[in-house]
C-alpha positions, 0 to 999 in steps of 0.5 A: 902878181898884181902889179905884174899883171897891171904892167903887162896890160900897160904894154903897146898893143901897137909894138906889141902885136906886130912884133909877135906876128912878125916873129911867128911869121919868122918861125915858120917861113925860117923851118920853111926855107930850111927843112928841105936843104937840110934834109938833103945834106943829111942834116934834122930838118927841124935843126934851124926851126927849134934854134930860131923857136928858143931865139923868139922865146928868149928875144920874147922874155928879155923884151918883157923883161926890159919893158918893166925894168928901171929905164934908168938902169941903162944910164948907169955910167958904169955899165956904159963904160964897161960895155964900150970897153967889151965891144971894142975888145970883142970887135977886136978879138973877132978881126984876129980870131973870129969865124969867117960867114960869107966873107966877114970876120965877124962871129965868136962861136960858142959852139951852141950860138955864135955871137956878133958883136956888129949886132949889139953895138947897135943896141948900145948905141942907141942906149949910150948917145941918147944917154950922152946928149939927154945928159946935158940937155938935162944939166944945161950949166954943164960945159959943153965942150966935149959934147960931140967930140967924145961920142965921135970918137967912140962910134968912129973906132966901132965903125970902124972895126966893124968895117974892116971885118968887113961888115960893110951893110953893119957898119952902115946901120950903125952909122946911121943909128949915130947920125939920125942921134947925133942930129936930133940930139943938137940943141939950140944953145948953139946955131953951129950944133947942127952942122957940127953933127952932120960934119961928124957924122959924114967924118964917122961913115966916110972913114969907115968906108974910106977903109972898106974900099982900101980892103977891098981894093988889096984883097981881091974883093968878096964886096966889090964883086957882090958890087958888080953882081949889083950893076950887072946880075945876069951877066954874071949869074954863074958868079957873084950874081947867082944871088940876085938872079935866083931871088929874081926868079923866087920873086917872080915865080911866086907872082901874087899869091905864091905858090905855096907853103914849102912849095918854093923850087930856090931854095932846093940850093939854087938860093944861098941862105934861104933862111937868112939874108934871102928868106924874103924870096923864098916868102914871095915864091911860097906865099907871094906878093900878098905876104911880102905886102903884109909883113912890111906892113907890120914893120912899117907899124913897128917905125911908125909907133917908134916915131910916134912916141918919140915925137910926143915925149917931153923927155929927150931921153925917150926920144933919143931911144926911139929916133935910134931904134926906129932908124935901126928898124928901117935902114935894116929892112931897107938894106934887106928889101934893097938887096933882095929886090936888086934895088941896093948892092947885097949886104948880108943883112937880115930881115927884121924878126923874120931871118933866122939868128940869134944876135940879131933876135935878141938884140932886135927884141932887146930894142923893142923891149926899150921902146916898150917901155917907154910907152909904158911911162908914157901912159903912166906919167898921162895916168897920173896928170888925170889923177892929179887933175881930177883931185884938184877939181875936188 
């Protein structure tokens, strides 16, 4: 119980505090968006609040738990292996049998929770590229010749079936979580490594966005209509723009303050999945500019810290895991934001620990729970220099 307690004071207060803000800062606004509708379609206007309360609970405990396990435990090869096998099989299994959400394939529904299996690759793939480059520059005898060919292939083929669900702003974080890996996972024992990485890095988003497009262009197009709502919202507001122009109004309605907690008028149906992908809007209307300001503050601490231990680790292994989960933090509240605010076409991706979902808490606080940890032995292994140092002044 000691040590447990020792532990739990080792943990960064600054991933710690602004990941628990912006999850209780999820709880609310998630009932808040949700109450009302909910009501109006005969439904338990507490329905979506209890849901998203036991995903914080348990994203909350399963962060805890990864931040005082073994890190090492995530480099088992075997658990490596068989992972890549059971993502490949469900990203498969979704495409032929998964439940269809807003226009992708991409849900196994258990029935109490449904799984995406877009949102754990994400996890795995920051475990598993930094796992693969750490290795060799941690055994620098080894042979190098399937150093970037092996990981390309394998994030290719789950791109790949992410995108043709299609996932296309899935695919994207992801693609971006393996490029930012791939480029600082580029050692020096070759001058060629780095123009390797980023050749297969745009070989790894480009096919994927090649076969986007082919979908797309044969299918009459749920994407390419949201990318005409993008350029042109208001001339199709009774169309694909409804989205954009009913999040314009939210916005503008709430001005600086907002106009109070459960007070928004768009989501009463006007704004579709007021509790997910568009939960931001509602927060500008009911509690405006000044909370929007704070919870991508709170967001913004979250990447800076992530970097910030990255960059001061001398073990690529922890500088792979925060490059990776700091990437997935940005690119997923830039693609949210962006899409919210016009300035990106809409992906239907989530605001970071704010929408409700339980894919996407567990595995978002699945990522904090790494980072987490390696602050701790950070602190450990400064803890022990200190110790060392004052015994040999002895």
């Amino acid at each position: 119980m000691r040590r447990l307690k020792e532990k739990m004071r080792q943990l960064d207060p600054w991933l710690l505090g602004p990941y628990l803000l912006l999850c209780a800062i999820g709880i609310v606004m998630v009932y808040s968006a949700s109450a009302a509708i909910r009501m109006q379609t005969g439904g338990s206007p507490t329905a979506y609040l209890l849901k998203q309360t036991i995903y914080v609970l348990l994203g909350v405990s399963g962060a805890l738990l990864i931040a005082n396990m073994n890190l090492n435990v995530f480099r088992d090869a075997r658990l490596l292996g068989y992972s890549a096998l059971a993502l490949l099989g469900s990203l498969i299994f979704v495409k032929g049998f998964g439940a269809v959400v807003n226009g992708a394939q991409g849900w196994i529904n258990l029935g109490i929770i449904s799984i995406q299996p877009a949102e754990v690759v994400k996890f795995y793939l920051v475990i598993y590229l930094a796992n693969h480059f750490a290795n060799y520059d941690e055994h620098p005898e080894a042979s190098h010749q399937h150093m970037y060919t092996r990981p390309a292939l394998l994030t290719g083929a789950l791109l790949f079936l992410i995108v043709i669900q299609p996932d296309t702003g899935g695919m994207a974080i992801n693609a971006a979580i393996a490029f930012v890996i791939f480029l600082a996972g580029a050692t020096a024992w070759k001058i060629g490594s780095l123009i390797l990485s980023s050749v297969l890095a745009v070989i790894m988003i480009g096919l994927p966005l090649a076969s986007n497009w082919i979908i797309d262009h044969w299918s009459g197009s749920y994407k390419a209509a949201r990318f005409v709502a993008y350029m042109n919202p208001f001339g199709t507001k009774n169309g694909a723009g409804a989205q954009l122009v009913n999040s314009y109004y939210a916005i503008s309605n709430g001005g600086l303050t907002g106009a109070g907690l459960g007070n928004s008028i768009q989501k009463m149906g006007y704004l579709p999945e007021p509790n997910t992908d568009f939960i931001l809007a509602v927060i500008a209307e009911e509690l405006g500019f000044v909370a929007v300001a704070l919870i991508l503050v709170l967001l913004a601490i979250l990447v800076c810290r992530i970097i910030i231990l990255g960059a001061r680790t001398n073990e690529m292994y922890e500088g792979l895991l925060c490059y990776g989960v700091a990437t997935f933090l940005a690119v997923e509240t830039a693609f949210n934001v962006g899409g919210v605010s016009g300035l990106l076409p809409i992906t239907g991706v989530t605001l970071p620990f704010i929408s409700y979902g339980g894919s996407s808490m567990l595995v978002l606080s699945a990522s904090i729970g790494l980072i987490l940890n390696v602050s701790r032995r950070q602190k450990e292994r400064a803890a022990l220099a200190k110790l060392e140092g004052e015994m040999a002044h002895v």
